[in-house]
Structures are given as C-alpha cells and as structure tokens.
GUKEPA-887583 format. One record per residue: x, y, z of N, C-alpha, C in turn; residue in one letter. Coordinates in steps of 0.001 Angstrom, whole numbers, plus 500000, padded with zeros to 6 digits. Example, Ala and Ser with C-alpha at 12.3 -4.5 7.8 and 13.67 -1.06 7.14 Angstrom:
residues 2
513190494310507800512300495500507800513200496700507800A512850497750507080513670498940507140512900500030507870S
This chain:
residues 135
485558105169139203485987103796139367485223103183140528X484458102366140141484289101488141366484609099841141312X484450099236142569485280097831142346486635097788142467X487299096968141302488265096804141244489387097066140358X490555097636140383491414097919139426492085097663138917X493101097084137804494259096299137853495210096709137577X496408096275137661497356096987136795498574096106136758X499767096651136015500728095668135852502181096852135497X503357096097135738504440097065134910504165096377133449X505230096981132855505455096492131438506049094939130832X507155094624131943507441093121131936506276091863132330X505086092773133101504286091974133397504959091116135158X505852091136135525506209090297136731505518090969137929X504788092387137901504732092732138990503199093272138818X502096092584139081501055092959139102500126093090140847X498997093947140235498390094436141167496934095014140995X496316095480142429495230095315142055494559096524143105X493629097245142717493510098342143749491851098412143990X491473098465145503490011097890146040489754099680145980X488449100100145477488234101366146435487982102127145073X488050103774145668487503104800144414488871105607143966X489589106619143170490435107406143582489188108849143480X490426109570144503489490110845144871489998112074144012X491298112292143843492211112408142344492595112570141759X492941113111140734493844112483139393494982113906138891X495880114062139522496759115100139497497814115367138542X498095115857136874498913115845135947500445117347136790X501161115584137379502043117363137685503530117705137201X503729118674136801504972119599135931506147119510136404X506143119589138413507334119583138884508396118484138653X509659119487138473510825118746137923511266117264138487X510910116507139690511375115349140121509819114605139594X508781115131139382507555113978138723508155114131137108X508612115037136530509285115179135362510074113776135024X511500113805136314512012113334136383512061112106136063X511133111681136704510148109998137202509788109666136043X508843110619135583508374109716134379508946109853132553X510392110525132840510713110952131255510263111629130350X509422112350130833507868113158130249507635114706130362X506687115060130335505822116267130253505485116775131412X504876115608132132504196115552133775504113114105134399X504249114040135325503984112703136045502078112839135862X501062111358135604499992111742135678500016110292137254X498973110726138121499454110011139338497677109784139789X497234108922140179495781109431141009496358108785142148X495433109342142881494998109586144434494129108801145304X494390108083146617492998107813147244493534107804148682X492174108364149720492913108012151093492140106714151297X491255105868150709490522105217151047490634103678150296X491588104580149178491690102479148496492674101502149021X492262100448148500493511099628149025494124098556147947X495591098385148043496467098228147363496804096584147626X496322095823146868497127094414146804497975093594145633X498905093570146068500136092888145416499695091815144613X499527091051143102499194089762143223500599088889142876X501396089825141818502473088819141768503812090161141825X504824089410141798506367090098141811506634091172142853X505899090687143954506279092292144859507732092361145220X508632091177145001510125091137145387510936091689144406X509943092151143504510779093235142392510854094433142556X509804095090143556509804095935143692510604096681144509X510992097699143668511914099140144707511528100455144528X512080100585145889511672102140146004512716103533145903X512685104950145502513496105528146015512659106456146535X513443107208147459512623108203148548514283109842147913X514207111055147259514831111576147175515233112606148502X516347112073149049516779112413150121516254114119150884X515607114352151890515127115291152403513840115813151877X513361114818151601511729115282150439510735114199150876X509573114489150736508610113652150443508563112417148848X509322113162148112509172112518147085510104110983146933X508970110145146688509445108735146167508701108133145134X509218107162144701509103106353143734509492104918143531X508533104472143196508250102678143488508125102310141976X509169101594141223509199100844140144509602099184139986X509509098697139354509706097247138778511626097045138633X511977096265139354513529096394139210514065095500137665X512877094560136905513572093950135975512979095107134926X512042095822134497511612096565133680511731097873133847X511624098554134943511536099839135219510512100655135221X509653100362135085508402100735134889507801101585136425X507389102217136404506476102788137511505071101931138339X505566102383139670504319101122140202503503102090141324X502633101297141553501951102246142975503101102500144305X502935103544144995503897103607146569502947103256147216X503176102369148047502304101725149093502512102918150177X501168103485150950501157104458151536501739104406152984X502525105347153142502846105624154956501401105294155812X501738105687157036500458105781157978499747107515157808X498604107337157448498278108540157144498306109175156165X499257108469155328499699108922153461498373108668152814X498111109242151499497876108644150631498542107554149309X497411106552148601497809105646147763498045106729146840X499287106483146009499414106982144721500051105998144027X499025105976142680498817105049141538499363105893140276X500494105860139503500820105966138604499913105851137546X498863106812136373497849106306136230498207104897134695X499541105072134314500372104699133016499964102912133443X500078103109134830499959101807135396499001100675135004X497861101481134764496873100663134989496444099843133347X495965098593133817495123097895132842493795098160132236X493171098775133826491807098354133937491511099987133569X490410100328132661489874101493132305489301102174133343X488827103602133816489031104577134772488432105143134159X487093106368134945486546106897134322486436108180135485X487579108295136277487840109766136204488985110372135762X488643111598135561488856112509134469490385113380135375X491195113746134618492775114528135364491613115697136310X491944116037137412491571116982138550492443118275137851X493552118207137684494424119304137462495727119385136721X496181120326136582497576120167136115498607121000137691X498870120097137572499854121028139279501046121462138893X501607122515139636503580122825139644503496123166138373X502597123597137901502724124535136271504379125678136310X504118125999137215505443127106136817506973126424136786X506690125038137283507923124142136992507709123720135653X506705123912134263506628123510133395508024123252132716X508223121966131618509216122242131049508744123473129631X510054124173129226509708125178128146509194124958127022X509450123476126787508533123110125430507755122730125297X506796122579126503505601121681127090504710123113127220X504472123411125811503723125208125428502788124281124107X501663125111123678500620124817122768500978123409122003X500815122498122652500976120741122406499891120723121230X498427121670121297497679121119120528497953121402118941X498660122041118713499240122624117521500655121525116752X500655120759117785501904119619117352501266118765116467X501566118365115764500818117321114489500862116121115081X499483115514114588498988113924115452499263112680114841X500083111721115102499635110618114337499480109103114998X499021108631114191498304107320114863498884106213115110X500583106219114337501171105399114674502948106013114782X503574105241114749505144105840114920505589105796113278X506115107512113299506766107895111979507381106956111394X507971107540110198507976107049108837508612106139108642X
C-alpha cells in the first residue's frame, strides 16, 4: 500500500482514511479476536508509522477495552461494524482489514493464536464454494 487508504463501516456514517504503509497483516484465532469479529479469526493489519484520519461520524464511534487486557475494540455505534483503534502513545494502528474500501496489496503475514483455533476451523479447503448465497 502506498498513499492513501479508505475505508468505511457498513452504514457508511463513519468513514476514514489511513496516510502511510501497513507493516502487517495478522489472521488471529484467539478467542476475544474470535469474539470481535463473529468469525474464524479477526484479520487486522498493522502500522507503527501510518496515520489515521477521521473524515466523517467519529461521534459514533466506541470503544471497548476488555477489562485487565490489552484487548480493545473500536466499532460504529449505529451499525456495529468494526473500525480502526486509534493508537495509544507508542501503540500501534490497527485496521480491521474487513474495513477497508480501498484495495491492499499486502498479503496476511500469518495466522496467530492457532492453538486457540476454533474446532471447526480444520481443512476449510475441502468445504464446498459458492459464488453466491444458497438456494
């Protein structure tokens, strides 16, 4: 990625825009990124170096921080949707990658917290594909 990035929730009220590269792109298993995203894995990228500007609905935005953890989460309060956490001092940006508008052309770094896998999240490629929603 270079330039600029965009992104939006799903209602559209809360858009944004990210200056910079991500350094990156982490698919992870553990049960509270589980949690977060209703899913398989949270997929999240990374940067210590980009920067994060609001263009519209930032008064929608909330956060939760799960008590005694590092872990939080910044979504859209009319949609729910997942948004970037604007970084501590010293944090890194993390960008939800579901987030984005704008196409990205790096590639997942990893799959992390594998041994938190869920149990059915085993040979996916063997699941039958289709191109649109069943019958």
């Amino acid at each position: 990625m270079t330039g600029k990035t965009v992104g939006a929730c799903l209602c559209r009220a809360v858009r944004f825009e990210i200056s910079g590269e991500f350094e990156a792109f982490y698919l992870c298993h553990c049960s509270r990124c589980r949690k977060d995203s209703g899913s398989a894995h949270g997929a999240n990228l990374f940067s210590a170096k980009a920067r994060l500007s609001w263009l519209s609905g930032q008064e929608r935005i909330k956060s939760y921080q799960l008590p005694g953890t590092r872990h939080t989460k910044s979504f859209c309060s009319e949609c729910g949707s997942a948004l970037p956490r604007e970084p501590m001092t010293g944090a890194m940006l993390v960008v939800p990658a579901g987030s984005l508008d704008s196409a990205i052309d790096i590639r997942p770094t990893a799959h992390i917290c594998c041994e938190s896998r869920a149990g059915w999240d085993a040979d996916l490629e063997s699941v039958p594909k289709m191109d649109g929603l069943p019958g």
